[in-house]
C-alpha positions in Angstrom: 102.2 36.6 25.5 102.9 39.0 22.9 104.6 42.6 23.1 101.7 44.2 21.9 99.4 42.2 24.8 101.7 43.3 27.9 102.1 47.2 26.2 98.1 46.7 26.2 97.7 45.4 29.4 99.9 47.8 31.4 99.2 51.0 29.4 96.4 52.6 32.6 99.3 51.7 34.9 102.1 53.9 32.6 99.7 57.1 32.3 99.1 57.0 36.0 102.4 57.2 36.4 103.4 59.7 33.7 100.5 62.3 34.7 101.9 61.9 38.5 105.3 62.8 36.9 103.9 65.8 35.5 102.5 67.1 38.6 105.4 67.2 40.4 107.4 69.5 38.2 104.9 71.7 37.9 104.6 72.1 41.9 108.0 72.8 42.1 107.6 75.8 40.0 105.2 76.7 42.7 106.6 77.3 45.5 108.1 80.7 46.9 111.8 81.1 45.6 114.1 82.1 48.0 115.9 85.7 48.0 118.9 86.8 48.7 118.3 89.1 51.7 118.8 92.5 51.6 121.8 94.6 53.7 120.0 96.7 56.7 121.6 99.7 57.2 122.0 100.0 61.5 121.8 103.0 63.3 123.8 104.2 65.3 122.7 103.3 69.0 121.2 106.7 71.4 123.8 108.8 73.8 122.8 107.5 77.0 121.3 110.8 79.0 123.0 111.4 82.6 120.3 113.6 85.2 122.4 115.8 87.4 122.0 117.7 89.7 124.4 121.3 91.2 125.2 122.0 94.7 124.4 125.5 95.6 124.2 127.6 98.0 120.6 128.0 99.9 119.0 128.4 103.4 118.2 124.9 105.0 116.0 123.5 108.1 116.1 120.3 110.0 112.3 119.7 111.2 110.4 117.5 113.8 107.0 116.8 112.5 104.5 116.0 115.1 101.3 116.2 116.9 99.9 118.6 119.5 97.4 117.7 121.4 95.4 120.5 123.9 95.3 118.9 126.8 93.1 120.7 129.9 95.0 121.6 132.7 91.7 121.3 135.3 90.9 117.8 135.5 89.7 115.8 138.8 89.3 112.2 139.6 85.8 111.6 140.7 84.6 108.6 142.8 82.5 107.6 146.2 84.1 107.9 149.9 81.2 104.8 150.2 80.9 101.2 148.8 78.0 100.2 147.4 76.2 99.4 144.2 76.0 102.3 141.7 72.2 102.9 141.2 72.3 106.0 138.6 74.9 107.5 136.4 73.0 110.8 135.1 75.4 112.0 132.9 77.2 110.6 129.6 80.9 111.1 128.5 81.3 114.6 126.6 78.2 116.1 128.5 78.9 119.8 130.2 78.0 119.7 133.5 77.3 122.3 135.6 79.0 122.9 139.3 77.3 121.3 142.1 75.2 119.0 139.4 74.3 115.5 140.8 76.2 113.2 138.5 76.2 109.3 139.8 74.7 107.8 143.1 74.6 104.3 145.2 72.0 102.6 146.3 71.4 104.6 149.6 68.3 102.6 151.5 70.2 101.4 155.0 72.3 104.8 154.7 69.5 107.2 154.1 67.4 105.4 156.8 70.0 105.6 159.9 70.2 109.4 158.4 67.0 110.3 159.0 66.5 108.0 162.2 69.8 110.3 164.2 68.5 113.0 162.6 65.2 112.4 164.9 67.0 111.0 167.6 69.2 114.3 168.0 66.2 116.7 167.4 65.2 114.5 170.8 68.3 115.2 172.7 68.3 119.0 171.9 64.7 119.0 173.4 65.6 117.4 176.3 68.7 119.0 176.9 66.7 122.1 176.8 64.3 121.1 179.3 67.4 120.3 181.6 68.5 123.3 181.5 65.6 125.1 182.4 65.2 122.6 185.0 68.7 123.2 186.4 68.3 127.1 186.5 65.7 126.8 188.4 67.6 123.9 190.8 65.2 121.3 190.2 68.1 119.5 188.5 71.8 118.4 189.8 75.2 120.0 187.6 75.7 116.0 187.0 72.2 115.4 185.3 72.5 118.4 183.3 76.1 117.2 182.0 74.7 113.9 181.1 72.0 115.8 179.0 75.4 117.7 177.0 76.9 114.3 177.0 73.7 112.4 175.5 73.4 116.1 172.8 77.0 115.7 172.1 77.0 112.2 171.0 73.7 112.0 169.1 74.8 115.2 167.1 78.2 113.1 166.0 76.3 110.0 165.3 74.4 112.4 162.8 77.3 113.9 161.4 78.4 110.6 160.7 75.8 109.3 158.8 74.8 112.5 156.6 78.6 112.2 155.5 78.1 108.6 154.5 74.7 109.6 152.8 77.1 112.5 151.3 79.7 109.9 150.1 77.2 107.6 148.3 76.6 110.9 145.6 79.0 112.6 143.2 78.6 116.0 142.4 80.6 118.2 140.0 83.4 120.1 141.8 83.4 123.0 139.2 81.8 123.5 135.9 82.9 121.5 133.1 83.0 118.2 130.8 83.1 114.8 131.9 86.0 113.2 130.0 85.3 109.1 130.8 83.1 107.5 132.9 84.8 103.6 133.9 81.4 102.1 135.6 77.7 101.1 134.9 74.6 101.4 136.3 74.5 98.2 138.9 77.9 97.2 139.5 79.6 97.0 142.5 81.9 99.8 143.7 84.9 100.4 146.4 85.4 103.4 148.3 87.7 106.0 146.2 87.5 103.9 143.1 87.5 105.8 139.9 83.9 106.6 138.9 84.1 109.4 135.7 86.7 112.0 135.4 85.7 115.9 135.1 88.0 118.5 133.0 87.4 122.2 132.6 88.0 123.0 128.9 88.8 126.7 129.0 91.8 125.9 131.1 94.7 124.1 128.6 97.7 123.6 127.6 99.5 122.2 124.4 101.5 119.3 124.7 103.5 117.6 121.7 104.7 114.2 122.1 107.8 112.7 121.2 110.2 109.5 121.0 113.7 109.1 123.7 115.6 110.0 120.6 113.7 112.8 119.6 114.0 114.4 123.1 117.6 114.2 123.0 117.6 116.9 119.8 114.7 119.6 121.5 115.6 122.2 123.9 113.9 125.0 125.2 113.5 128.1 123.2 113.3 126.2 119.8 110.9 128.1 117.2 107.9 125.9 115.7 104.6 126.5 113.9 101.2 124.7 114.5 98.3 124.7 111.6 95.2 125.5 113.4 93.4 125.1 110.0 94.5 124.3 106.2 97.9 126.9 105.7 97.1 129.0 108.9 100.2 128.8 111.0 100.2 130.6 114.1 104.4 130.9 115.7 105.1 130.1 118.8 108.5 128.2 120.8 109.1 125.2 123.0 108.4 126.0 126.6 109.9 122.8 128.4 111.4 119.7 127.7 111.6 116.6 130.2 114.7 115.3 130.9 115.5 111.7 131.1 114.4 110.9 134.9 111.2 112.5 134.5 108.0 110.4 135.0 104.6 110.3 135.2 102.2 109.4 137.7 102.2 106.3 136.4 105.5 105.7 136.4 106.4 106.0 132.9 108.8 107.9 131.0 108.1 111.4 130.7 108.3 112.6 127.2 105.8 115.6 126.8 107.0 118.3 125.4 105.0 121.1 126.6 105.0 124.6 124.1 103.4 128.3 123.9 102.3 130.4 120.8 102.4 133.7 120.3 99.0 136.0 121.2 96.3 134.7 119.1 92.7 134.4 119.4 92.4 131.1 118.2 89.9 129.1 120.8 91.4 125.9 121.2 89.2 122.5 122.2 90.3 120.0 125.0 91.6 116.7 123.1 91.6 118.7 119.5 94.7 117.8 117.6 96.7 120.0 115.4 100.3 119.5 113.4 102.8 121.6 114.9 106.6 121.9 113.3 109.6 122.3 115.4 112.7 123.8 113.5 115.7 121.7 115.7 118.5 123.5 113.7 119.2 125.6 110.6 121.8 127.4 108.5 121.8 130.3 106.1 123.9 130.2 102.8 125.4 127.1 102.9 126.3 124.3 100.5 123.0 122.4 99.9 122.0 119.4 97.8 119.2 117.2 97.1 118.4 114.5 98.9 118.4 112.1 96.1 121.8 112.6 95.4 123.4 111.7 98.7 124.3 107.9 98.7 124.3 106.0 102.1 126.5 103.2 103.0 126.5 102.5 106.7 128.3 105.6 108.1 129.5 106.1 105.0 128.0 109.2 102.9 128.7 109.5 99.2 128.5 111.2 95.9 129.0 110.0 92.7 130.3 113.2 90.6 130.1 114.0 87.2 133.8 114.7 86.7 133.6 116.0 82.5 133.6 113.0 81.0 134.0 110.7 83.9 132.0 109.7 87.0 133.6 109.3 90.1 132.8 108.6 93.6 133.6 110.9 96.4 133.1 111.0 100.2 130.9 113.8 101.7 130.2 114.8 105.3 127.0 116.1 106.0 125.1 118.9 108.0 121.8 119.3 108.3 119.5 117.0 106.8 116.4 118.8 106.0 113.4 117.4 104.2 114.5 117.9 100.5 118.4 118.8 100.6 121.3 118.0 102.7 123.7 120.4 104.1 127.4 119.1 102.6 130.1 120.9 104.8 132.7 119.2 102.8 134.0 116.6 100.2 131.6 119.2 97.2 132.2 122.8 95.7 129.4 125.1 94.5 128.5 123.9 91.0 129.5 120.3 91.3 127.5 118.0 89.5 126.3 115.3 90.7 124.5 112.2 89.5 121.1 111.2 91.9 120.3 107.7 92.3 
């Protein structure tokens, strides 16, 4: 085969290849070119900003805040002297009652039958005892019948005594005027003799107790100022009237820890079971070294401070006074313009 044949025959093959050629110079031209990168200037990183805060000199108050309740000071355990099987409770918790008022009663049938059957059989005996009498005056009857006749009045009068008490027993009535405070039975169940029925309280009679912890017994005396909010920021003053001590108990044979306080003359009308806050001042001190509370570091029974020192912080060991509820009495280890750094 000649030159000129092959040149022929492979010429498609050699301008494939040359226009190929082509294209891939020209794509390099397009694509991105890199730059040199450009200096950033830096700034200069922010002065790190210390809060602090001064001790001063200020007034401070370590406070108990609690609850009072008003507790009446009239309140009676009610219940049968009869067993039996309650057949009405009239009256609902909360409800005033008036004194005397009928408030729960058994089922009475056998009772209220052998009432009225001595009744009649006394009524008897008096008329027959009558009739002896007469009889005797006039000697138609012996001293010895006419004792039997006393003996026979004697005993049917007992034997009705007897039984209008049981009747009595089988109803509770209120003792005085007032509220019933709980009622523990229902209609139909089946009762003991002196078991608790409904409790009665008189509401204009009470008293303001304020409970409390062991602990916080331990730091309340007698005589300690407080205020009680009877309504939104109206305070009325009073003091702390007793305070239990530790082998005080209650009827049931718990601890004791009712503190029991006074206010000053008011005319404030205060509900049995109505709760109020009441704030007892425990101690205080006037113009003393004070600082926030944030700024006094605890570590165990340790207390410190880290002080701002010019251009240095440093820690230093406090001993502290009062702890009221913002600030912290320092008695020593601080000066009066010391700064310190809160946590």
């Amino acid at each position: 085969m000649t030159e000129q044949n092959l040149l022929s025959k492979h010429w498609p093959v050699l301008c494939s290849a040359f226009c190929l050629l082509l294209l891939a110079l020209s794509g390099c031209n397009l694509l991105p070119q890199e730059e040199d990168p450009e200096e950033v200037a830096l700034l200069p990183p922010p002065e790190e900003k210390i809060t602090v805060v001064q001790v001063k000199r200020g007034d401070i108050v370590e406070e108990l805040r609690k609850v009072c309740l008003v507790e009446s000071t009239r309140e009676r355990i009610l219940y049968f002297t009869e067993e039996g099987a309650v057949k009405d409770i009239f009256v609902k918790e909360d409800e005033w009652v008036e004194e005397g008022q009928v408030l729960a009663c058994l089922e009475t049938g056998e009772i209220e039958y052998q009432t009225k059957a001595s009744a009649i059989d006394l009524e008897a005996t008096v008329l027959r005892l009558e009739q002896a009498r007469t009889e005797a005056a006039l000697g138609a009857l012996s001293r010895q019948a006419l004792r039997l006749q006393e003996l026979e009045y004697e005993k049917a009068r007992l034997n009705h005594e007897r039984f209008r008490e049981r009747l009595a027993g089988s109803f509770i009535k209120a003792p005085y005027s007032g509220k019933i405070k709980s009622i523990s039975v229902k209609d139909g169940e089946q009762v003991e003799d002196y078991e608790e029925i409904m409790r009665i309280v008189d509401p204009s009679r009470v008293r303001l107790i304020v409970e409390v912890t062991s602990a916080e017994r331990a730091e309340v005396q007698p005589g300690l100022i407080l205020r009680l909010e009877v309504e939104d920021k109206v305070w009325l003053n009073g003091w702390v009237t007793r305070v239990p001590s530790a082998k005080d108990k209650l009827p049931d044979g718990t601890e004791d820890l009712r503190l029991f306080i006074e206010l000053e003359p008011n005319d404030y009308e205060f509900r049995h079971m109505s709760l109020f806050p009441v704030v007892i001042n425990l101690r205080e001190a006037k113009d003393t070294l004070i600082l926030e509370r944030s700024a006094v570091r605890q570590y165990f029974d340790r207390y410190y401070v880290r002080l701002l020192d010019g251009d240095t912080i440093r820690e230093v060991d406090v001993v502290v006074g009062i702890e009221g509820s913002t600030h912290v009495e320092i008695l020593s280890g601080l000066q009066e313009g010391d700064l310190v750094i809160p946590k």
